[in-house]
C-alpha positions in Angstrom: -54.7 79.9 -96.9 -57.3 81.6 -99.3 -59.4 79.9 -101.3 -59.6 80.7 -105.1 -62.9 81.9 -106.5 -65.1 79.2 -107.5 -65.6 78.6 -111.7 -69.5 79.2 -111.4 -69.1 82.3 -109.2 -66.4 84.0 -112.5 -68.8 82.8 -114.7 -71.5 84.6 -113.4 -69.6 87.9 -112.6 -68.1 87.8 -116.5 -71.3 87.3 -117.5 -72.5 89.9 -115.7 -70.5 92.6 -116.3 -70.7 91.8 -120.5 -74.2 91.8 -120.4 -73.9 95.5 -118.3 -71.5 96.5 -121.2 -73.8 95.4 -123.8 -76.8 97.3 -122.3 -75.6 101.1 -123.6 -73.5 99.7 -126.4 -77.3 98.4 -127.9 -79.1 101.7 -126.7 -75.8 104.1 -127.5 -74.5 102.8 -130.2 -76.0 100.1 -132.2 -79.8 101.9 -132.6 -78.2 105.4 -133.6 -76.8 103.3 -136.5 -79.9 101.1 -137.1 -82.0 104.4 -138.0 -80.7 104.9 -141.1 -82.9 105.2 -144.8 -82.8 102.3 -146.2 -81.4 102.1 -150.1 -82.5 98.6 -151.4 -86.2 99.8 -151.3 -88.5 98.2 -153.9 -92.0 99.4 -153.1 -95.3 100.2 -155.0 -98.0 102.3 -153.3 -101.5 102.8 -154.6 -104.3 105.8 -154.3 -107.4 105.1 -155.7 -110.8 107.8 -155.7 -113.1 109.3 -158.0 -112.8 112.3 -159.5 -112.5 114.2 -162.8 -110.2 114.5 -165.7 -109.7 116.4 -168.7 -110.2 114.2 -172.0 -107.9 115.1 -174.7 -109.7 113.3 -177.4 -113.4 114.5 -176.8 -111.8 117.9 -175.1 -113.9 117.5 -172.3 -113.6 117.1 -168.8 -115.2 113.7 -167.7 -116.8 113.4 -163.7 -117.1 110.9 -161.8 -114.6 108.8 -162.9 -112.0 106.6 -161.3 -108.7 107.6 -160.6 -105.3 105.9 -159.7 -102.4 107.0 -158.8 -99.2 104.0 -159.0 -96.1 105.4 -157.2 -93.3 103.0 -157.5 -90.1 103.8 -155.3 -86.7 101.8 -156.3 -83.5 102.1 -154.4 -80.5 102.8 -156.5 -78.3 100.4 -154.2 -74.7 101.2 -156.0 -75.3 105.0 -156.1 -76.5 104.7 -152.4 -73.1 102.6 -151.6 -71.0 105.3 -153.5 -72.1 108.5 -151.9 -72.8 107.4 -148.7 -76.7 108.6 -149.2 -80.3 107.3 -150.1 -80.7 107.7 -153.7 -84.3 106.7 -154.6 -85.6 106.6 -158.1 -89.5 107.6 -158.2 -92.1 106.7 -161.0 -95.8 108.5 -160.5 -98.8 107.5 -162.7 -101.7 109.0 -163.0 -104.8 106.6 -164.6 -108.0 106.8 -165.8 -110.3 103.9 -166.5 -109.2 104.3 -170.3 -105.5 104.3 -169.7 -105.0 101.8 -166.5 -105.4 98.4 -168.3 -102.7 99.5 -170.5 -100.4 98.4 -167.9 -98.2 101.6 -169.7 -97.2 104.8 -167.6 -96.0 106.7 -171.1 -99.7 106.0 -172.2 -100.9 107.3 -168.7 -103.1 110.2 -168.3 -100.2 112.0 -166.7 -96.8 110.1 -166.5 -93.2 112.1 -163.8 -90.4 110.3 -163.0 -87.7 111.6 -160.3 -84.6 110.9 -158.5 -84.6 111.7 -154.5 -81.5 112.0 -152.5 -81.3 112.5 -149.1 -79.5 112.1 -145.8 -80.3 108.6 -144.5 -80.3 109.8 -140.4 -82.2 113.1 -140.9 -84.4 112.6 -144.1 -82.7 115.9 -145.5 -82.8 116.7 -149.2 -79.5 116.4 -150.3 -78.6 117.8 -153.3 -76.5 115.2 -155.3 -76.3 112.3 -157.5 -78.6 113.8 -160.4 -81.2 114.8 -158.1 -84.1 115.7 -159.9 -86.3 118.0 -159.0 -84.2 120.0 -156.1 -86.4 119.7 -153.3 -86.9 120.8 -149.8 -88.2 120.1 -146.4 -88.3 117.3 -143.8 -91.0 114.7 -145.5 -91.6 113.5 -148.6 -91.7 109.9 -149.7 -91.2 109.1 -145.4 -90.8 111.3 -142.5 -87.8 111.5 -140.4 -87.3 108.8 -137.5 -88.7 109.4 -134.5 -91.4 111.2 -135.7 -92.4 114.6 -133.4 -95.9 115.4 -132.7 -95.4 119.3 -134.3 -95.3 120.9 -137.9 -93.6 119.4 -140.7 -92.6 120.7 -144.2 -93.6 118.4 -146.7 -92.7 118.5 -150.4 -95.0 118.9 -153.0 -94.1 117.6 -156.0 -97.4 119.2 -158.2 -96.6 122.7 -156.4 -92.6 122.5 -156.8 -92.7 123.7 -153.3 -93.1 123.1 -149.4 -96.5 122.9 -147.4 -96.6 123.4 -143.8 -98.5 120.6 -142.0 -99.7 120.3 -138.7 -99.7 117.9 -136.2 -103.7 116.4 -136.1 -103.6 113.7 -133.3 -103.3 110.1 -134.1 -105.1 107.7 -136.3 -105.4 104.1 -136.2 -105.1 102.4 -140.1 -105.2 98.6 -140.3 -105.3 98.5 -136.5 -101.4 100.2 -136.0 -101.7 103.6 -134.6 -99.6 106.5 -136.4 -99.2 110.4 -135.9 -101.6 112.1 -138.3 -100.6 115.4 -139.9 -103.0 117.7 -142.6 -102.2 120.5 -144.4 -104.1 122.3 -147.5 -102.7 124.0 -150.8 -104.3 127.6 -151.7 -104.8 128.0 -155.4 -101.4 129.1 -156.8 -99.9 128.9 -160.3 -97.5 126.6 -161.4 -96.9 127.0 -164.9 -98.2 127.9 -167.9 -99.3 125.5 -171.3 -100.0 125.9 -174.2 -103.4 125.2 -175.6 -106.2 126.2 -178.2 -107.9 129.5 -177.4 -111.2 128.4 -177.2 -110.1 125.9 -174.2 -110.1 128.8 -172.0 -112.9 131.1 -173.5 -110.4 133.2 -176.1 -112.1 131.8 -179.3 -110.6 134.8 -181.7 -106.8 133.2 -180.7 -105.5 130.3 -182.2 -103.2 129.4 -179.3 -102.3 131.1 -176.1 -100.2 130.7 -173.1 -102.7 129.3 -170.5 -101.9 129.1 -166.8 -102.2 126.2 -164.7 -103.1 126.4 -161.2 -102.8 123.5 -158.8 -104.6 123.4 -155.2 -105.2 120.9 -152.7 -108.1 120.9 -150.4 -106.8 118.0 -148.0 -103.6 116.5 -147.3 -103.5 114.1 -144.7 -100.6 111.6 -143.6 -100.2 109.2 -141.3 -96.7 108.0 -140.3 -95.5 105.4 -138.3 -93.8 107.1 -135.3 -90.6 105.1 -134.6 -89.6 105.3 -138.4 -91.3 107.6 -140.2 -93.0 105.2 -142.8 -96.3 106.8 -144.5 -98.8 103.9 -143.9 -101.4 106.0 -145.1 -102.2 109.1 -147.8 -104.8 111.1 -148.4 -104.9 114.1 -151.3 -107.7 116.2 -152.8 -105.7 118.1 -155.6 -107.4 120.6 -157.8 -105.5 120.9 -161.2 -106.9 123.9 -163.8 -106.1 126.1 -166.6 -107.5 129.8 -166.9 -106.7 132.3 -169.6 -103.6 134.2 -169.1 -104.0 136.7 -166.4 -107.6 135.5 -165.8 -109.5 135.3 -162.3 -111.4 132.0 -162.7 -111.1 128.4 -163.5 -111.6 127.5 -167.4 -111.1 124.2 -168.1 -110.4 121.3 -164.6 -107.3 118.8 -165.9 -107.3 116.9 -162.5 -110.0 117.2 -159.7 -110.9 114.9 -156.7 -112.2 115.3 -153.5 -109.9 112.3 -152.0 -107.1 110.2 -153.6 -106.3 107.5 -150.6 -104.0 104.7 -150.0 -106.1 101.4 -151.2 -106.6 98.5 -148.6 -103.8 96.8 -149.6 -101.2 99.3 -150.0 -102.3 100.4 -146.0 -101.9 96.9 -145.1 -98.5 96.5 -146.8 -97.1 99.6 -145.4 -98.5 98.4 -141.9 -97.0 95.4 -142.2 -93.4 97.1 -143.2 -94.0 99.4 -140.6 -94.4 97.0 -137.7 -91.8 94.8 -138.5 -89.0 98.1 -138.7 -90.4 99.5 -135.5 -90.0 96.2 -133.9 -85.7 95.5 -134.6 -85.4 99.1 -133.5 -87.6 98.7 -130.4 -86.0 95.8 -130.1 -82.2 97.0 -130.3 -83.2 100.2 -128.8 -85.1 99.1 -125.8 -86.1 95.7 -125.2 -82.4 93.9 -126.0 -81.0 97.0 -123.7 -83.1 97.1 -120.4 -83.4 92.9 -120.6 -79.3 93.2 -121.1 -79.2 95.3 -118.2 -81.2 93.9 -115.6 -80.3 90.4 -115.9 -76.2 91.9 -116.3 -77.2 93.2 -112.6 -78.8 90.3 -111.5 -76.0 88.0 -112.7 -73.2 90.2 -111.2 -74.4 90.7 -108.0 -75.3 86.5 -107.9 -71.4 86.2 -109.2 -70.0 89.0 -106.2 -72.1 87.2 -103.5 -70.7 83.7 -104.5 -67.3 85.1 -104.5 -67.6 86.7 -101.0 -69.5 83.4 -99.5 -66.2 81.3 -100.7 -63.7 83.5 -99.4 -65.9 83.8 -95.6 -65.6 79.9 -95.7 -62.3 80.0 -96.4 -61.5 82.5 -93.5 
């Protein structure tokens, strides 16, 4: 007569094969999903540097001074929910020691507000939901998961257009290692503004149509690989007016040779960084391969169990 299986030996063989189910449900299934944008983001970066500005009231451009940039980055939760997308609402302030202990970005020394959509797998633009501006490329606010060690276009707001960056290596901020891309922006005109002739050396004309030209000398990013946060920025941007259809600078507006992440933005992103690398390392990887080998190792106890009891029974 044959001898059921023993209760520990099923145990061990369910137990087994779940945990060798699990393994590519957590690797195929579950971490595709977890790489998605998030939408409840609340988050306020700041660049600091010195640099020079144009002063309105004395109508001269001041050196030397310090500059900060406040870039505040809210999720728009029930627009996100509704079209299935990252909708991100984006306030940029630009501050000079005058303007900063305002605490006011409509007093600020420059003062944009805009509304990003894009596609919470692929970082994609997506062109929806009052998007304002209509942007392109595949970086921006973060870089795509996964993050590749090649070119990538990022947006630039100031130029209204894409600059190609290359890859540069890796670079260590706050201790956490990230992939470091760098690009530059040739001078190019942006716009034109309206100012007083003698701005921009016309003296005999009351007003005229000057044009502004932006450039930036030094972009550098560094992004956390396995997300695609920015943990740390760099910029040297060049803003200037010259007289319509005139070869040379007139009159700087903006002007620094490095706008950076402070310490404590670096060590903020770092720290939201790490902790989103880690659940997807975790979910992708570690869960996955420790599912997997002790699934094997429990199965295999459960079969041998199960052939012992039957041999004694025979």
């Amino acid at each position: 007569m044959r001898r059921p299986p023993s209760w520990l030996s099923l145990v061990l063989l369910g137990a087994g094969v779940f945990l060798l189910v699990l393994a590519p449900l957590l690797a195929w299934y579950v971490e595709p999903r977890a790489k998605r944008t998030p939408v409840d983001v609340n988050v306020t970066t700041v660049f600091t540097g010195r640099g020079s500005y144009f002063d309105t009231d004395s109508l001269a451009t001041r050196d030397n001074q310090k500059i900060t940039i406040t870039r505040r980055v809210l999720g728009d939760v029930a627009d996100s929910e509704r079209s299935g997308k990252a909708v991100w609402d984006v306030s940029t302030a630009v501050d000079t020691p005058e303007t900063l202990p305002l605490n006011d970005p409509r007093k600020s020394l420059q003062w944009t507000t805009e509304r990003w959509v894009t596609d919470r797998r692929t970082n994609r633009p997506v062109h929806c939901c009052e998007e304002t501006p209509s942007f392109e490329g595949e970086a921006y606010l973060k870089f795509p998961f996964d993050v590749e060690k090649r070119g990538y276009r990022w947006w630039d707001n100031t130029l209204g257009g894409t600059v190609q960056l290359r890859f540069a290596g890796v670079k260590k901020i706050q201790g956490y290692e990230g992939h470091r891309f760098t690009g530059t922006v040739k001078p190019t005109k942006t716009g034109t503004r309206q100012v007083p002739g003698r701005l921009v050396g016309r003296p005999k004309q009351g007003q005229v149509l000057a044009e502004e030209w932006y450039a930036n000398s030094g972009i550098e990013l560094v992004a956390d690989r396995r997300t695609g946060r920015i943990i740390n920025a760099r910029i040297a941007p060049r803003k200037t007016l010259r007289a319509p259809g005139g070869k040379r600078d007139a009159v700087t507006l903006l002007q620094s040779d490095g706008l950076e992440f402070t310490g404590a933005t670096q060590r903020e992103q770092v720290a939201l960084a790490s902790e989103d690398s880690g659940r997807l390392e975790l979910v992708g990887r570690t869960a996955p391969l420790t599912s997997g080998v002790a699934g094997a190792v429990l199965a295999v106890a459960g079969v041998v169990l199960v052939a012992r009891g039957r041999t004694r029974t025979a």
